[in-house]
C-alpha positions as CSV (number, residue, x, y, z in Angstrom):
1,X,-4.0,-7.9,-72.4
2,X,-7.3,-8.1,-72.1
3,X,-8.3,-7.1,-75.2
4,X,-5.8,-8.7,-76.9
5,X,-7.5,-12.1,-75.4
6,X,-11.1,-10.9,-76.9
7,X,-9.8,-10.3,-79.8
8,X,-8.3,-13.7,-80.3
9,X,-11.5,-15.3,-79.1
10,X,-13.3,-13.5,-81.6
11,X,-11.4,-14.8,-84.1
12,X,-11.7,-18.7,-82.7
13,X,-15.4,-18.1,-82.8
14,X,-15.8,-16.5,-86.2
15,X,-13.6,-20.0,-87.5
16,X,-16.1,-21.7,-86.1
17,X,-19.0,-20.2,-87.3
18,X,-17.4,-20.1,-90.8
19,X,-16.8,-23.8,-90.4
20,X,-20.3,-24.5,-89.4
21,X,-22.2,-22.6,-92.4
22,X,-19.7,-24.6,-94.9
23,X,-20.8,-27.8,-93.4
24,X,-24.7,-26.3,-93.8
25,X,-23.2,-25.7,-97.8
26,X,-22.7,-29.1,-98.1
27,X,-25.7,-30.1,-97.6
28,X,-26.2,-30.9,-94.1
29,X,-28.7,-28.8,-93.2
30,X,-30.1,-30.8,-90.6
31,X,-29.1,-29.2,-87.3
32,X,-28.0,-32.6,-85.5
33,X,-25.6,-33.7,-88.0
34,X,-23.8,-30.2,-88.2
35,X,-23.9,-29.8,-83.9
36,X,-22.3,-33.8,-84.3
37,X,-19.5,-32.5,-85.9
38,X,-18.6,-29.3,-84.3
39,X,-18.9,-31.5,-80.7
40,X,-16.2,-33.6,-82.3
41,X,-13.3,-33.5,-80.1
42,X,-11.1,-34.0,-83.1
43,X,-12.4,-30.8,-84.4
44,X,-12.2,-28.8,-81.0
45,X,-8.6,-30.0,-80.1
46,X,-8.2,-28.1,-84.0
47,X,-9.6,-24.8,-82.7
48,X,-8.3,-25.3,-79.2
49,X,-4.6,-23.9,-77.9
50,X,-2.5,-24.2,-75.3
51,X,-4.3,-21.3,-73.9
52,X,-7.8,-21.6,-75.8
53,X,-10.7,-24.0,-74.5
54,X,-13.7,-24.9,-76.6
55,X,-17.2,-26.5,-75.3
56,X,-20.4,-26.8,-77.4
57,X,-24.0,-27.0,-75.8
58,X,-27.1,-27.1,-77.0
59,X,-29.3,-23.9,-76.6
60,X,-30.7,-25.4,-73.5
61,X,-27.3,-26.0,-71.8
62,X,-26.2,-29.2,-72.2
63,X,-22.4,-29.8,-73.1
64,X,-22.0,-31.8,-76.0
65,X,-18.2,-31.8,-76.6
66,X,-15.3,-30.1,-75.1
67,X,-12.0,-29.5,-76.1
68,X,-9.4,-32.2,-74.5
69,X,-7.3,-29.0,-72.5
70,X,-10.4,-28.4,-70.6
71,X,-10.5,-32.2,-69.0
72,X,-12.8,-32.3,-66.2
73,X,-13.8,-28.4,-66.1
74,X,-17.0,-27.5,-68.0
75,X,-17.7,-24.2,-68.4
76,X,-21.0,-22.8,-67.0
77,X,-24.2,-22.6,-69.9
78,X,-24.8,-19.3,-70.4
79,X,-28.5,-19.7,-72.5
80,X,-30.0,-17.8,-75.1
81,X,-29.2,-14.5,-74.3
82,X,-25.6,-14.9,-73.5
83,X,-24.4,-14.3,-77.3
84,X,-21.5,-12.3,-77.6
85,X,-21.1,-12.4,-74.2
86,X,-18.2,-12.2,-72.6
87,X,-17.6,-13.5,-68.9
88,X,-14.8,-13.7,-66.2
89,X,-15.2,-17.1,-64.7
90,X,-13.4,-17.9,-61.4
91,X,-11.7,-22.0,-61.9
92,X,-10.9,-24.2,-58.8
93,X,-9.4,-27.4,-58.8
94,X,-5.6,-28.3,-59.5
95,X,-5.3,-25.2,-61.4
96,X,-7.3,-22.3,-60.0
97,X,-7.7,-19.1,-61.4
98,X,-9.2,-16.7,-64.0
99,X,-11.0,-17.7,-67.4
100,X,-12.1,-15.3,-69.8
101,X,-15.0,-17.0,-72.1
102,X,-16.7,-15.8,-75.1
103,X,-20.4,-17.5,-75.9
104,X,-21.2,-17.5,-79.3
105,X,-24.5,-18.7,-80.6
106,X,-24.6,-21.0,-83.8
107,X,-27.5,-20.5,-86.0
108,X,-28.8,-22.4,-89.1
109,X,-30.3,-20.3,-92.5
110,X,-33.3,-19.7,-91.1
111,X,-31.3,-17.7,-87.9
112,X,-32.3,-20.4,-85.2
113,X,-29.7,-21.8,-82.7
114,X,-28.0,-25.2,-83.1
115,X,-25.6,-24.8,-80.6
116,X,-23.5,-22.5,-78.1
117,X,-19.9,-22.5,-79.1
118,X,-17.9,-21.3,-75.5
119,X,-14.7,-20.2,-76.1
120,X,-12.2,-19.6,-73.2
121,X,-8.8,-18.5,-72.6
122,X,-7.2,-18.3,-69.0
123,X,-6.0,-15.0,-67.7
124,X,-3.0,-16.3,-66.2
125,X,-0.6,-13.7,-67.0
126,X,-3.2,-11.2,-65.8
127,X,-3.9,-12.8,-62.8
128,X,-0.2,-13.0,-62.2
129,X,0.1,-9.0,-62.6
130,X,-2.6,-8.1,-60.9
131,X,-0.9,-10.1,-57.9
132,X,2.3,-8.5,-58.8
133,X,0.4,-4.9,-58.9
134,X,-1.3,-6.4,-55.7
135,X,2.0,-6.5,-54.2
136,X,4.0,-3.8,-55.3
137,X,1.2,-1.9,-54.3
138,X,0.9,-2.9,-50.6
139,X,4.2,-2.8,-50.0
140,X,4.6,0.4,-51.3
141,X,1.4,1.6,-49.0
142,X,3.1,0.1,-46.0
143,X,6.7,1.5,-47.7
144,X,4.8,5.1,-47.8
145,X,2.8,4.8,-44.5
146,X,6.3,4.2,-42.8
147,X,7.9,6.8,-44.5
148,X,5.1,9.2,-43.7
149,X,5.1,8.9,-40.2
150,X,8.8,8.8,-39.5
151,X,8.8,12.4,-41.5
152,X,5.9,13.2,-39.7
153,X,7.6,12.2,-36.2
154,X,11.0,14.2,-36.8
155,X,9.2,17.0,-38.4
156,X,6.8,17.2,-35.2
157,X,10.4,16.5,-33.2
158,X,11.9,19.4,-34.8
159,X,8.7,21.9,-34.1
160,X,7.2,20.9,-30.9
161,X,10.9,20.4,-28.9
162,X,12.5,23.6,-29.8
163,X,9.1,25.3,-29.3
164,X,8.5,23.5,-25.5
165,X,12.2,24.6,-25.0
166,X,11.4,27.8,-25.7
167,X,8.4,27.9,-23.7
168,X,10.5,26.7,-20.9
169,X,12.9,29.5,-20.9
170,X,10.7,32.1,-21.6
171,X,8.8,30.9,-18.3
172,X,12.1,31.9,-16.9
173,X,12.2,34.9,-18.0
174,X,11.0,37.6,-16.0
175,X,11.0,41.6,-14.6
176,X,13.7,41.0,-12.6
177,X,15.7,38.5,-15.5
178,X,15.8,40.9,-18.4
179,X,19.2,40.6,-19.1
180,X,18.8,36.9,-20.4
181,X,18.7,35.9,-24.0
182,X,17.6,33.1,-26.1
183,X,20.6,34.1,-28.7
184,X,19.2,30.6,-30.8
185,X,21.3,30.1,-34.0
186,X,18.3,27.9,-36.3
187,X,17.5,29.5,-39.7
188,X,14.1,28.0,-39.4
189,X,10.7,29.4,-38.1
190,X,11.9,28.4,-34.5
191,X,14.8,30.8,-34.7
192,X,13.3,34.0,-36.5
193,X,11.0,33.8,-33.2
194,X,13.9,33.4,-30.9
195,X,15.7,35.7,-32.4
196,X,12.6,38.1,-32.3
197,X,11.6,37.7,-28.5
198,X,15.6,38.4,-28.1
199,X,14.7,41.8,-29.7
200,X,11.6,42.4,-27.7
201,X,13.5,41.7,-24.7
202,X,15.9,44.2,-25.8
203,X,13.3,46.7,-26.0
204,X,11.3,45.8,-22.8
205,X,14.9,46.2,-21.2
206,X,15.4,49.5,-22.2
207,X,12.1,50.8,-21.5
208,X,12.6,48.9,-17.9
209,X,16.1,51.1,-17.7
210,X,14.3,54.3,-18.9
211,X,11.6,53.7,-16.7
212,X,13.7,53.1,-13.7
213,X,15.8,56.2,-14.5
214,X,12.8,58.4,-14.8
215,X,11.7,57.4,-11.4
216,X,15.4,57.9,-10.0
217,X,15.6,61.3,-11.5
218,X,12.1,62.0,-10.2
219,X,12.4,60.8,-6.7
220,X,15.7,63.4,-7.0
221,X,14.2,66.6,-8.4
222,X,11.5,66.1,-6.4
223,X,13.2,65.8,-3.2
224,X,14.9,69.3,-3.4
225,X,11.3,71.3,-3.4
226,X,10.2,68.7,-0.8
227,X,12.8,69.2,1.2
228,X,12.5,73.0,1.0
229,X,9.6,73.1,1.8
230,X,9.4,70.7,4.8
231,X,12.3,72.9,6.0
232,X,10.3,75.8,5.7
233,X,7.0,74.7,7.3
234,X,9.4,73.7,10.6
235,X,10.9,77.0,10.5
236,X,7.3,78.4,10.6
237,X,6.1,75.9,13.3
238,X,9.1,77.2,15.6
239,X,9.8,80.8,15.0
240,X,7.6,82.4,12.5
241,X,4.8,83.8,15.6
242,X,7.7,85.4,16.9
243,X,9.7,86.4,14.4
244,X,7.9,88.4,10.9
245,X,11.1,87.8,8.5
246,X,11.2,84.0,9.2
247,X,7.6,84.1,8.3
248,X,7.4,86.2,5.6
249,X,11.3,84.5,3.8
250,X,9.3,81.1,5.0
251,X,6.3,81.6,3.1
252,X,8.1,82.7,0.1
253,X,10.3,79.6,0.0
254,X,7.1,77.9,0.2
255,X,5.1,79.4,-2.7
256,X,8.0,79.2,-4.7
257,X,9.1,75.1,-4.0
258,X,5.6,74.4,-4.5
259,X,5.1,76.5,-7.8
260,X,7.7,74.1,-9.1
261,X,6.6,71.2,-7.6
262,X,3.4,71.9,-9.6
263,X,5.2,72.6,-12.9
264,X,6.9,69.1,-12.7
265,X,4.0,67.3,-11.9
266,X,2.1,69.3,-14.4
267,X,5.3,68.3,-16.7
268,X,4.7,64.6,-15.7
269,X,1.3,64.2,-16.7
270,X,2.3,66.3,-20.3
271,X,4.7,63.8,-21.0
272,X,2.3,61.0,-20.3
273,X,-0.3,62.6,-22.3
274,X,2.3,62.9,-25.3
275,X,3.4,59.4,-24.9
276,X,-0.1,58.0,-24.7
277,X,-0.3,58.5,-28.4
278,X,-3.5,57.4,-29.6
279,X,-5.4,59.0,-26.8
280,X,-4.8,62.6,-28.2
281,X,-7.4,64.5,-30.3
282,X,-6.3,65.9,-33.4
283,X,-7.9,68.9,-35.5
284,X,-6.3,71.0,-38.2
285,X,-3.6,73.3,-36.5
286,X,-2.0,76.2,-37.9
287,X,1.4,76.8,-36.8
288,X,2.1,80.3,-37.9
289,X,-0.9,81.0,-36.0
290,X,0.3,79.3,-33.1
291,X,3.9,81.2,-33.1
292,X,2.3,84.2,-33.5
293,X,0.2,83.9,-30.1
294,X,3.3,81.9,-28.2
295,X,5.7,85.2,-29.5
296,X,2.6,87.7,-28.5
297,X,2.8,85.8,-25.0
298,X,6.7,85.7,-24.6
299,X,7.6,88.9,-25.9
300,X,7.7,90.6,-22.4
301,X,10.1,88.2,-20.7
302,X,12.1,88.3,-24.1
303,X,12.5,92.1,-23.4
304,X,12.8,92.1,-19.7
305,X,16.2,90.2,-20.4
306,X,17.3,92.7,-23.6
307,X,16.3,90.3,-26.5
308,X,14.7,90.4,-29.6
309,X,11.8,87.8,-30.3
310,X,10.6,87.5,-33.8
311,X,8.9,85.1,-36.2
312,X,10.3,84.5,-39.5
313,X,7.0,83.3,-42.0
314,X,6.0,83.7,-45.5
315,X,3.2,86.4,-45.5
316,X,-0.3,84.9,-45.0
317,X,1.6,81.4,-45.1
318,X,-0.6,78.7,-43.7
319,X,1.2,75.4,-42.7
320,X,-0.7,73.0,-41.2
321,X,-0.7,70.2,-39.0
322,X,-3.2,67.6,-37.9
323,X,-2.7,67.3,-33.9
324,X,-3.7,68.1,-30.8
325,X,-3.8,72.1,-30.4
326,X,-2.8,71.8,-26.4
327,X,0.5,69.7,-27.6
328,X,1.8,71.9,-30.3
329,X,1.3,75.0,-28.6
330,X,3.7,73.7,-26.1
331,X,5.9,72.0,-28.3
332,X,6.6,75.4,-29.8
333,X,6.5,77.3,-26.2
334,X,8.7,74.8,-24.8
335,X,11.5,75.4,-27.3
336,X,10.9,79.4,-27.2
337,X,10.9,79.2,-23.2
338,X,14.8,77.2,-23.3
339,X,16.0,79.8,-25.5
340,X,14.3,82.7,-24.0
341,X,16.3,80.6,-20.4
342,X,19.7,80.2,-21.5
343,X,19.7,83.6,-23.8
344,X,21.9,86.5,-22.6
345,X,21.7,89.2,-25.3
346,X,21.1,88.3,-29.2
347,X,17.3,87.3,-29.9
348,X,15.1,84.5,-30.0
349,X,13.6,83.7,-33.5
350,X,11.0,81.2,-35.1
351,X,11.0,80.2,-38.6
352,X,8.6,78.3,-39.9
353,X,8.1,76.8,-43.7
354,X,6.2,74.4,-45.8
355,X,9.0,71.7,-47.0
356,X,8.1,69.0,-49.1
357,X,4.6,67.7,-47.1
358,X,6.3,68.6,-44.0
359,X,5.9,71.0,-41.7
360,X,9.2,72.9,-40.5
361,X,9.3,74.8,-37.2
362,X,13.0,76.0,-36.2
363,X,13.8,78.1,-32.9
364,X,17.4,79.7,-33.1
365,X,18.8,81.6,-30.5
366,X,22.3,83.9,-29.7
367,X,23.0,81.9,-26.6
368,X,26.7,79.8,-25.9
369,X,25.4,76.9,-28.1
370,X,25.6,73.1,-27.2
371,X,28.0,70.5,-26.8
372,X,27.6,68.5,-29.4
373,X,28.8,65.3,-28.2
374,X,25.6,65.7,-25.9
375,X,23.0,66.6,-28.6
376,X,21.5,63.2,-28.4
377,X,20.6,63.8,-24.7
378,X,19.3,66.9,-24.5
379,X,16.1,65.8,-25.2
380,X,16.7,63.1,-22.0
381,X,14.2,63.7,-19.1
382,X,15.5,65.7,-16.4
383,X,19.4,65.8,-18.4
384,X,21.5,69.0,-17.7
385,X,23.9,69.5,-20.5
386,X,25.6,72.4,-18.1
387,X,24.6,71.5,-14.1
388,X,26.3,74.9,-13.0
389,X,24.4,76.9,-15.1
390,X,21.5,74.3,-14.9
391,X,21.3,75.4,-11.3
392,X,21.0,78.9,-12.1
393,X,18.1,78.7,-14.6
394,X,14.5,77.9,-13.6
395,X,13.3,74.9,-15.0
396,X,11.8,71.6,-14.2
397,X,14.1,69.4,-16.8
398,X,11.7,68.2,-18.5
399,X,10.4,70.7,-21.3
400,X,12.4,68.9,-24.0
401,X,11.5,65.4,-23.4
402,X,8.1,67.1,-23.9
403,X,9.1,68.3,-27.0
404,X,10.3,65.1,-28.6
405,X,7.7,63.0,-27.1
406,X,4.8,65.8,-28.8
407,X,7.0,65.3,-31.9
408,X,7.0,61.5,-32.3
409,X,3.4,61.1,-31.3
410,X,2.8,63.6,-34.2
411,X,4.7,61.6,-36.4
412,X,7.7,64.3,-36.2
413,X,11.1,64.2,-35.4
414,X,13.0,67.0,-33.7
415,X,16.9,67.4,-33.7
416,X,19.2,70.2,-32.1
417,X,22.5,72.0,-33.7
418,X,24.8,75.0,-33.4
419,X,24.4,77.8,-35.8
420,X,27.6,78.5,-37.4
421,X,26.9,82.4,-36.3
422,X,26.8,81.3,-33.0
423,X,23.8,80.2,-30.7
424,X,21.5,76.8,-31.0
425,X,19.1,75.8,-33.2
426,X,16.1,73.5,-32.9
427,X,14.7,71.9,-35.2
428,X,11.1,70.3,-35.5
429,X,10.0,68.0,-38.7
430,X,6.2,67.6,-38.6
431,X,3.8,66.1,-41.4
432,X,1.7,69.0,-42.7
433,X,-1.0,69.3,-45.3
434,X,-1.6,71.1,-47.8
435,X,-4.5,74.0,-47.5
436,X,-6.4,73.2,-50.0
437,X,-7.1,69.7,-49.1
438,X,-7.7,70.8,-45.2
439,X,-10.3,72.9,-47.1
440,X,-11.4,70.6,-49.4
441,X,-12.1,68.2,-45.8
């Protein structure tokens, strides 16, 4: 719009420019008789519109004529360098507002000024849009503003609330209070953590029950050597000066209790070495190597019961496992040591192979087998699948919690079956490497 109203003040001014050259044609050169005439209101009122206003001053600023539309308002002299100018000027009065004017200098043949033709045209309509704009704008501001902060207030209401809710019953939450849950039901960020510290909870509630099971099962296998041998040291304290077979059976019961009071403790502090995890060194480890010693080792008490203990191995096979040397030793001695226990005739044997980036160590045996339904347990600290013939075998309960707890901290996994020929068999899944890139280390 704007330039739609220069355009058409452009064109007022060229008309009359035009007009005052033909009047110079004529031959009124003379620069007052040609000024005269374009001051006539007659002739301005021609040029003028209802939205046009024309005023003529001489080049040093005084108005000569003005359109009868403009009435009392004269527009402001702009001088000699104002040509072609065009200016915003603000209007008070009865009708304030915006007036866009164009000065255009009149010049005579020989290029000197006669008079300053100022052509205006009020900017009504634009004054009335840019209100409008004006408007619609500040409402919409205010419109957004409001709508910002109410989203802003129910999306802070809908994070901060559930989370100081949750804060509040997690405070609740405590050792003794495992058992409670969250069990939220929101699909937002909110509930995927609910529903997450419900899952930790879970776990920290099972390792609470293990925990507390351990120490029961401790506090009960440790109160039989204990007791022995409490019982012994009173029957020493009384009778054994006097009497050489309460000494010498005394004694005995002694050595013996506190052999396997040792071999638990020593089990303990295994099983809290495996579990540690990251604590453990780890070298390259050969486990045909390892069998072969552990078999070298066991051999005797193999054959002192009538059994055959062999290792079953590809020729100069090398499998081998990154670990801790101490921890797969006994993994493998642990499992050879339960068969060698619950064995009665048959053999013992170790096979071991390369399978696939993994290396597979599985002890078999001749013995009665397992109970399947118990399989899962077995590897349960201090858990007697047979408490009969438990009692009858030495043993602290704990050598196959060892042996899963060496195997997961390795990264393994360890499993236990019956053989369809009869007998057990376990089975131990370990990440190996290949040789050549041990070598290649």
């Amino acid at each position: 719009m704007i330039d739609q109203a220069r355009s058409q003040l452009s064109e007022t001014a060229d008309e009359i420019e035009q007009t005052a050259r033909q009047e110079a044609s004529y031959g009124f050169v003379d620069e007052g008789p040609i000024a005269l005439y374009l001051s006539n209101r007659v002739a301005l009122d021609r040029w003028a519109s209802s939205t046009q206003f024309i005023q003529i001053d001489t080049p040093d600023g005084q108005t000569l004529g003005k359109s009868s539309d403009l009435g009392g308002v004269t527009l402001p002299a702009f001088g000699e360098s104002g040509d072609r100018a065009f200016v915003e000027v603000r209007l008070t009065g009865n009708r304030p507002g915006t007036m866009l004017v164009l000065d255009r200098v009149i010049t005579d043949a020989a290029n000197r000024p006669i008079v300053h033709a100022e052509i205006g045209q009020r900017l009504d309509i634009v004054d009335q849009l840019t209100a409008r704009v004006r408007i619609v704008l500040f409402a919409t501001a205010w419109d957004a503003i409001i709508i910002v902060a109410l989203v802003a207030y129910f999306v802070a209401s809908s994070a901060v609330v559930p989370i100081e809710r949750l804060t509040s019953e997690v405070a609740i939450i405590g050792s003794e209070r495992l058992d409670r849950r969250l069990r939220w039901r929101r699909r937002d960020e909110v509930g995927r953590l609910a529903a997450a510290f419900d899952a930790m909870l879970d776990r920290l509630q099972a390792a609470f029950a293990r925990e507390r099971q351990f120490i029961s099962d401790a506090s009960h296998e440790l109160r039989t050597p204990l007791t022995v041998i409490n019982a012994n040291a009173q029957m020493l304290q009384r009778w054994g000066g006097r009497d050489p077979e309460v000494l010498q059976g005394s004694l005995q019961a002694i050595v013996e209790e506190s052999g396997r009071l040792a071999a638990m403790v020593s089990g303990m502090l295994t099983l809290a070495k495996a579990e540690s995890g990251d604590a453990i060194p780890k070298e390259p480890v050969v486990l045909e190597r390892v069998a072969e010693d552990l078999i070298g080792h066991a051999r005797e008490r193999a054959a002192a019961k009538g059994l055959t203990l062999a290792l079953d191995a590809e020729p100069d096979a090398r499998t081998i496992v990154v670990g801790d040397p101490g921890l797969l030793r006994q993994l493998i001695g642990n499992l050879v040591d339960n068969a060698i226990k619950f064995t009665d005739r048959g053999g013992v044997t170790v096979r071991i192979r390369y399978e696939g980036a993994r290396g597979v160590v599985e002890v078999s045996d001749s013995g009665p087998g397992i109970d399947q339904s118990l399989a899962d347990r077995l590897f349960d600290r201090f858990f007697r699948g047979d408490p009969a013939r438990a009692r009858s075998v030495e043993g602290t309960g704990l050598g196959l919690a060892i042996v899963r707890s060496i195997a997961r901290v390795h990264g393994g996994t360890v499993t236990a079956s019956n053989r369809p020929e009869g007998g057990s068999v376990f089975r131990i899944s370990l990440p190996a490497e290949p040789e050549s890139l041990i070598a290649g280390s």
